[in-house]
C-alpha positions in Angstrom: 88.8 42.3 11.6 85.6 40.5 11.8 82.4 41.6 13.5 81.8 39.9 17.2 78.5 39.9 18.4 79.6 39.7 21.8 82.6 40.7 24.2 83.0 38.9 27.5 84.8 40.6 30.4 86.8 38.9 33.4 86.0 41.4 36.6 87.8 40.8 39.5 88.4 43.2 42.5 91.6 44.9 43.1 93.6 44.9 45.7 93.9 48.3 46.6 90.2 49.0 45.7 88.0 49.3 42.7 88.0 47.1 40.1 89.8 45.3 37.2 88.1 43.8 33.7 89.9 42.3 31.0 88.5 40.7 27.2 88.7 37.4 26.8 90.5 36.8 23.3 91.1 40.4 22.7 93.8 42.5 24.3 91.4 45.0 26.3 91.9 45.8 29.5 90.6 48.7 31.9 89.5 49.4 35.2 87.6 51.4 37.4 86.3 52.6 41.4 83.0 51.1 41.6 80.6 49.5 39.5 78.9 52.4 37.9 82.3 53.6 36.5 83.3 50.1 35.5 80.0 50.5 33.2 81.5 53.4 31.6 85.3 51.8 31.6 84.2 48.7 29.8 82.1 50.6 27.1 84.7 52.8 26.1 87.6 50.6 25.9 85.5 48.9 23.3 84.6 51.5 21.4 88.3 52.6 21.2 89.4 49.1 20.6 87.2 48.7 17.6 86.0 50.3 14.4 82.1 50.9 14.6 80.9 48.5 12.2 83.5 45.8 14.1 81.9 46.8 17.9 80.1 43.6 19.5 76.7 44.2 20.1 76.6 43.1 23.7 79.5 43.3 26.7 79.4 40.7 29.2 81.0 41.3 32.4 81.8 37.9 34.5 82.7 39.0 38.1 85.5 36.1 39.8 86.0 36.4 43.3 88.2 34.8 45.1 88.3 33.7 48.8 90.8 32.6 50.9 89.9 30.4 54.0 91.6 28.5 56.5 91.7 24.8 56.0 
């Protein structure tokens, strides 16, 4: 596998609480209770997802919320 220098994240809030992120392009997902934890979630999956000399250098989170109003 080829070295990435960066990792993006989808982050979107879960229904029954907490949080969910998911890789774009790569099939890692985890998730986590608050923000602090999420930190923790995201680094980890990554460093069990790939080898150390494959690990991106950066993790970007993108947080998507979504709002439902009346029309």
């Amino acid at each position: 596998m080829k070295k990435i220098n960066e990792i993006t994240f989808i982050v979107e809030e879960a229904p029954e609480g907490g949080y969910t992120a998911h890789a774009l392009g790569q099939s890692v997902y985890t998730e986590a209770e608050n923000i602090s934890d999420l930190h923790n979630q995201v680094r980890d999956a990554v460093n069990c997802h790939f080898e150390k000399n494959e690990r991106p250098e950066k993790i970007r989170l993108q947080f998507v919320r979504e709002e439902v109003i009346a029309a």
